[in-house]
N, C-alpha and C positions, 0 to 999 in steps of 0.2 A: 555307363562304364562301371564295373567292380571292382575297387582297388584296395586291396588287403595292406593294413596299418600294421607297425611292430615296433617295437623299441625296446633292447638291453641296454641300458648304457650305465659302465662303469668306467673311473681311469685307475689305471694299477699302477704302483710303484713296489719295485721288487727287492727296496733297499729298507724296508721296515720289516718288523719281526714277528707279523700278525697277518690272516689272512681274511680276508670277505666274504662270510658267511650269508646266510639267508637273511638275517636279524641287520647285516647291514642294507639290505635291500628295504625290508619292510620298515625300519628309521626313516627311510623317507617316501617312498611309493612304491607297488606294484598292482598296477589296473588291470584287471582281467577282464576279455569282452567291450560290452558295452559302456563299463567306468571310463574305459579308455577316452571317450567322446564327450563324458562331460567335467571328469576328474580332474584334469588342468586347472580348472576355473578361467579364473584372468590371466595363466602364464603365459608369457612373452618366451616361447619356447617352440622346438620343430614343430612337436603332432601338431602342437594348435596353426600352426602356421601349413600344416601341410592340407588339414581340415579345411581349413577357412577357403583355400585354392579347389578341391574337391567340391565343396558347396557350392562354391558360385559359378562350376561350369556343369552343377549337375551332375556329377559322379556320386554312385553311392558307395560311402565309405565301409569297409567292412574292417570293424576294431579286432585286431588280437589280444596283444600283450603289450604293458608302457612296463618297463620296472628299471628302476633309478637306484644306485648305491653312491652316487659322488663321488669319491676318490679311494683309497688304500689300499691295503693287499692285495696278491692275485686274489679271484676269484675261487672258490672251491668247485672243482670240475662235477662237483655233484649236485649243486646249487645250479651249475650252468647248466646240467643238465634238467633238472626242472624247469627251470625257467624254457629255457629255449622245446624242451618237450612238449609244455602245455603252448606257446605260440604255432607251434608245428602242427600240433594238434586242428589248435583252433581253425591255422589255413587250411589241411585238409578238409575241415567237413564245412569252409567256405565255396571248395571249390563248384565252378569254375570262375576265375579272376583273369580280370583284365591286364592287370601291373602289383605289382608291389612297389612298397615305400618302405622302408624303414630308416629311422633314425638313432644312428650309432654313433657312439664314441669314436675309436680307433686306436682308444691306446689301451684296453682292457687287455689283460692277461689272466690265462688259467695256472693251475700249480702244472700240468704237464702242456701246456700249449700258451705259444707268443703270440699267435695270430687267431683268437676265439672269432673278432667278426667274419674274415674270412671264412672263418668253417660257419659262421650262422649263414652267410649269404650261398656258400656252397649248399647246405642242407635245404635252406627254403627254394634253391633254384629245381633240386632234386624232386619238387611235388610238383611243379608247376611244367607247364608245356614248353617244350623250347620255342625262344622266340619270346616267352613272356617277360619284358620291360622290368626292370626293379632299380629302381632310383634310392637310392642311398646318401643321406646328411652324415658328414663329418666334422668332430672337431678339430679345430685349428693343429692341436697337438699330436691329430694322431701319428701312430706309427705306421707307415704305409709300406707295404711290402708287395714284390710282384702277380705275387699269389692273388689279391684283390682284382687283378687286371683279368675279369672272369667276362663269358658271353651274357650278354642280354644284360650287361649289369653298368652302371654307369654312376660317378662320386661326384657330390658336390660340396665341397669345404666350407667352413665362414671363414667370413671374408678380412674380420676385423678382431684384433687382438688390442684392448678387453675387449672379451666376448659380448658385444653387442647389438649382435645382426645374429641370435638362434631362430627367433618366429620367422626374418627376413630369410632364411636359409632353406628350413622347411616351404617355403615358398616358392624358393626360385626351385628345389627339388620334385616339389607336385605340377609346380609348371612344363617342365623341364621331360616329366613323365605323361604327361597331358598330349603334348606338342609329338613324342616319339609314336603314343597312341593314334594321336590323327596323320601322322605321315610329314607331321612341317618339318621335323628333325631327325636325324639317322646319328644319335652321339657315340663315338668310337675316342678311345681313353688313351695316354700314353701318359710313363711316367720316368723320370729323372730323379736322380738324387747323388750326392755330396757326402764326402765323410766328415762332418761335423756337426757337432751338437751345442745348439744354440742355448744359451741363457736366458729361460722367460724375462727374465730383467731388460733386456735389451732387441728383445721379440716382437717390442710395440708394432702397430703396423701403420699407426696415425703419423706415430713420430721415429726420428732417428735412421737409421740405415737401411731396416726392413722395411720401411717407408717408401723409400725407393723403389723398390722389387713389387711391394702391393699395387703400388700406380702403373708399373709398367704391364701389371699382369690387369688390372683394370682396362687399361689401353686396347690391349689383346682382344678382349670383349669385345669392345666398341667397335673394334676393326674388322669384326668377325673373318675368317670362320671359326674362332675359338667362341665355344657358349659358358665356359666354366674353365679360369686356371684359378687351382688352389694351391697356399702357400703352405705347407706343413714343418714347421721348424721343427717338429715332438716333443714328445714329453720327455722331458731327459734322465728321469729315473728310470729305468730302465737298464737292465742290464741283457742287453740280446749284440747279437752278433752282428745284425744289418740295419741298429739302429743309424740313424740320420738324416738329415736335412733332405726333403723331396718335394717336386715342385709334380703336380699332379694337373693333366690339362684334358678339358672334353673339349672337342672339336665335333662340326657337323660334318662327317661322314668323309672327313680328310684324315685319314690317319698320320700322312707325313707334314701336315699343318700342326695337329695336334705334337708329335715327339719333335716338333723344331720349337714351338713355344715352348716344351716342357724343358728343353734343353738349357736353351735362353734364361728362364727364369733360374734356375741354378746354377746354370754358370753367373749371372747377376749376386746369385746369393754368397756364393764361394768367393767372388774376388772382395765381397765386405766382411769375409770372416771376423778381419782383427777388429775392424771397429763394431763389430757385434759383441766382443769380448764385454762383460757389465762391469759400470762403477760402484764399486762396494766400500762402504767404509765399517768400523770396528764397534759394534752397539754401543762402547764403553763414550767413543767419540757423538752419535746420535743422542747419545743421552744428554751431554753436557751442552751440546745446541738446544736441544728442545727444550731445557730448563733455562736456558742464559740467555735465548734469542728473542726479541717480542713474538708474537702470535702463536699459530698451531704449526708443531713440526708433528708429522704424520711417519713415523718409521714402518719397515717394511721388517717384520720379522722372518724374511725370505727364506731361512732351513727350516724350519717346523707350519708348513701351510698344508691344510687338509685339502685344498684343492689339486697340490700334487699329491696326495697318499699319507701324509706326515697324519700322525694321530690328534694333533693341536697342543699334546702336554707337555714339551719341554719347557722349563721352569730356567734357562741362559739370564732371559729378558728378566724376569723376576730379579733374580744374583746381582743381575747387573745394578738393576734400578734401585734396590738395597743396598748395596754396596757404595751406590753415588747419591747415597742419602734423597732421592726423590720422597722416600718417605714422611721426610720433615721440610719438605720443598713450601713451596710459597702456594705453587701452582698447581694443579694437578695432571696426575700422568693414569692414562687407562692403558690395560693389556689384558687379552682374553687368555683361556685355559680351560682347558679341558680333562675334566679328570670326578666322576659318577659320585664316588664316593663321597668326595669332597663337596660334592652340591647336595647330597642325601645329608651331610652332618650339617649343614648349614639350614635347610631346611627342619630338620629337627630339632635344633636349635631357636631356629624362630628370627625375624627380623629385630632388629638393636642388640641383641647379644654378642658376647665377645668369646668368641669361638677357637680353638687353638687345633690347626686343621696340617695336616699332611699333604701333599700338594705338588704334584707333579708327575709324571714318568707312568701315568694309569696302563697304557698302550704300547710305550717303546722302555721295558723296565732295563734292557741291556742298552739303552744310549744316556745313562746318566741316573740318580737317584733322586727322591724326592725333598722337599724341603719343608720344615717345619716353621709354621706362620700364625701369629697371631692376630687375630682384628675381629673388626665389629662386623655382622650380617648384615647388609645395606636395602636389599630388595631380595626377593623370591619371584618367581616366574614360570610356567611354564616351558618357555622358551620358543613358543610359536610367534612368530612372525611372517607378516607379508613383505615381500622386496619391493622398496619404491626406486631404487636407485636405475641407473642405464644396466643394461645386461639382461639378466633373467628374472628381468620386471613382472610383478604379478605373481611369482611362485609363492607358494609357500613356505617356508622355511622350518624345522621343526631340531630345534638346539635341544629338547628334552630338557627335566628339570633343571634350572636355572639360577645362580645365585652371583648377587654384586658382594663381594670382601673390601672393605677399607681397611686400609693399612697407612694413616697418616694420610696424606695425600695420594696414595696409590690405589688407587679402583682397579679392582681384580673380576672381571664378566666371566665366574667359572659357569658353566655349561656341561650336560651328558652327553652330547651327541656332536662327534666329529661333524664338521660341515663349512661352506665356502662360504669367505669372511669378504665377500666381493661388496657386501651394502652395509653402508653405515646402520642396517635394523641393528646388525650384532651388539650394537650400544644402547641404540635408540630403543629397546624394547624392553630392555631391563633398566631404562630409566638415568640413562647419560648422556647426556648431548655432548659431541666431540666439541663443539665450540667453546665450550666451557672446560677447556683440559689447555694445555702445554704441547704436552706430548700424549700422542695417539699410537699405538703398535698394533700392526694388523699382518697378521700370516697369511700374508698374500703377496707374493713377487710382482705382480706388473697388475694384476683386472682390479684392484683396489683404487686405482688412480683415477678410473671412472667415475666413483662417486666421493671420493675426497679432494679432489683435485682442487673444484671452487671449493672448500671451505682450509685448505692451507696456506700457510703461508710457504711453506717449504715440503718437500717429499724427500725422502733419505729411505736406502734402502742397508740393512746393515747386515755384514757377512757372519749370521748365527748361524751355528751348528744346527743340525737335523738331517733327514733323510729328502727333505729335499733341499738342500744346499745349493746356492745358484751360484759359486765358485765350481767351474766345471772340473778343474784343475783335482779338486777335492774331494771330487764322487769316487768311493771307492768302484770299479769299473775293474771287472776280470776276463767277462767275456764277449764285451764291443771288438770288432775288428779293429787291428790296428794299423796303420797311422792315423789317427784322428784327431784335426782340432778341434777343442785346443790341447790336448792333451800330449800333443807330438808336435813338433816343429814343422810342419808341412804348408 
């Protein structure tokens, strides 16, 4: 069997004031060909996971394209178009193929288009013969629209929020596409959805309310004929008209099996709306625990996280921490930042210098201004690191130059490169072990809990400004249809 590999994956948020160029792609990767097969390394991620399933039953893989930007703006519709040109490319002069795979996000957007994976999966189906198989990984968040519900084409979500099960995912999707090849499986999709948009804060699917709904779509499996229900809360930055909550379900060759589970799972999800609503307290109050309570309190700087789109440089956390004297604390408090310039002067400066740096708003200059800081250069870095933590264990991570700022007690991890603050490396690499702090802040709403969980004493998530804001209440929102909670009484 010949089964042609692919991957765009970005997630866009349409509430920042920048958008995703090529330069944010090549910040972290794009394999062409044959990289694509060895390039992962150790990641704990789809392709390797879709590989590893290809390999052992004897299919040969045929590599396209991998290219990764993480989180932010739309995409530039000229960048997508290179990208997805040269993968198109590449399957053309594979052909002929057995199936396709690709592994996608779901909640990318372009500057003139909300739905770019649909048109990639529509384009790649346009080379290949009808009837050719193409199995598709999504993330948890994506945005799912009817348009996806295409011939020969079939979605499998992860399962777990933090994203913990990606390689496990790519797995069950090459399986999934294996099984349709030899005839054991006929998967036909139906999909469901609710006007509401969830708060990653309370999206967990281990624990709390959505906990409920994951087990019962687990169940569904067990029980067959459903082989795949996925939960998609979204990604809630987004400002589209059919965003919301949709419960996405592959059935073997039942299509009215499959739209009664899909049904099921979102009506389960609707009638938890209110207790999906998250607990948020006020940073000023996060600070004054993490400083006054024994052990590590772990805050969640949930409006400025680069895994939904946020650029990482809002400087709130900083004002704050200043403000409630952590600076002269007993204890110490870490908070990352991002902002090129500020690790270019720090670095030029040199470690143990006292450096008086400008510091904040490098990416979002219209959500706030910067701040003028004094301290000593603590460490320099490149900023590469490996992820040891649950998630996307084995990647590599690339922060771009890197520098620690003391400020009294206050360790500042400025970093170049926007990127997801899911593993404690973003400390551990530039030379801070979180155990050794008070207070820990990480821009990250909910997949941070995965690897700080054992080393806190407490978790607090605290309601900061940014673009992505987990008070839904507070997303400026113009063009979502309305009634939707929470944002309407319904």
């Amino acid at each position: 069997m010949r089964i042609a590999l692919g991957s765009i994956f970005q997630e866009s948020n349409t509430f920042v004031p920048f958008r995703t160029g090529m330069q944010g792609f090549l910040d972290h990767y794009v394999l062409r060909g044959d990289a694509l097969l060895t390039g992962f390394g150790a990641a704990r991620v789809e392709i390797p996971g879709m590989l590893a399933v290809l390999r052992a039953a004897g299919a040969t893989p045929l590599p396209l394209l991998a290219a990764y930007a993480g989180a932010g703006g739309p995409v530039e519709r000229a960048v997508f178009e290179e990208l997805l040109g040269d993968m198109l490319a590449r399957l053309k002069a594979a052909l002929p193929v057995d199936g396709v795979l690709l592994a996608l996000h779901g909640a990318m957007a372009l500057e003139d288009e909300e739905d770019p994976e649909s048109e990639i999966i529509e384009r790649v189906r346009a080379l290949v013969p009808p009837g050719t198989p193409i199995g598709v990984s999504f993330d948890l968040h994506a945005h799912v629209t009817p348009r996806l519900l295409q011939p020969d084409v079939f979605v499998v979500g992860y399962r777990q929020y933090p994203h913990i099960d990606l390689y496990e995912t790519g797995e069950r999707t090459a399986r999934l596409l294996l099984d349709t090849l030899a005839g054991r499986r006929r998967p036909v999709m139906a999909l469901a959805k609710r006007p509401m948009i969830i708060s990653p804060v309370n999206g967990r699917t281990a624990d709390g309310p959505l906990a409920e709904v994951a087990a019962a779509a687990r169940a569904m499996e067990d029980a067959g004929p459903v082989l795949h229900a996925s939960l998609f809360p979204v990604q809630p930055w987004l400002d589209f008209e059919d965003l919301g909550f949709a419960a996405l379900v592959c059935a073997d060759g039942d299509r009215a099996a499959a739209e009664a589970a899909a049904e099921r799972l979102a009506a389960m999800a609707w009638d938890r709306r209110e207790r999906l609503l998250p607990d948020l307290i006020p940073v000023e109050e996060a600070i004054r625990i993490g400083l006054s309570e024994p052990g590590l309190t772990v805050v969640s700087d949930s409006g400025d996280a680069p895994s939904g789109g946020a650029g990482g440089d809002n400087v709130a956390v900083l004002r704050a921490l200043i403000a409630a004297g952590a600076d002269r604390a007993e204890r110490l408090s870490y908070l990352t930042l991002v902002d090129p310039p500020a690790a270019r002067a720090a670095a030029a400066a040199g470690p143990g210098a006292t450096v008086l740096l400008s510091l904040g708003h490098h990416f979002s200059r219209n959500d706030g201004s910067p701040m003028m800081v004094s301290g000593r250069v603590q460490a320099l870095t490149d900023g590469d690191y490996v992820m040891r933590d649950a998630g996307a264990e084995g990647t590599r991570a690339h922060m771009g130059l890197s520098a620690v700022i003391a400020l009294g007690a206050i360790r500042i991890a400025i970093r170049s490169v926007p990127g997801l603050e899911w593993d404690t490396g973003i400390y551990r690499s530039v030379g801070l072990d979180p155990r050794d702090a008070a207070l820990v802040f990480v821009k990250s709403p909910s997949h941070f809990r995965a690897s700080y969980a054992p080393l806190a004493q407490r978790i607090l998530v605290a309601d900061t400004p940014g673009p992505t804001c987990t008070n839904m209440r507070k997303v400026p929102f113009r063009r979502v249809r309305r009634p939707v909670h929470p944002l309407d009484p319904i």
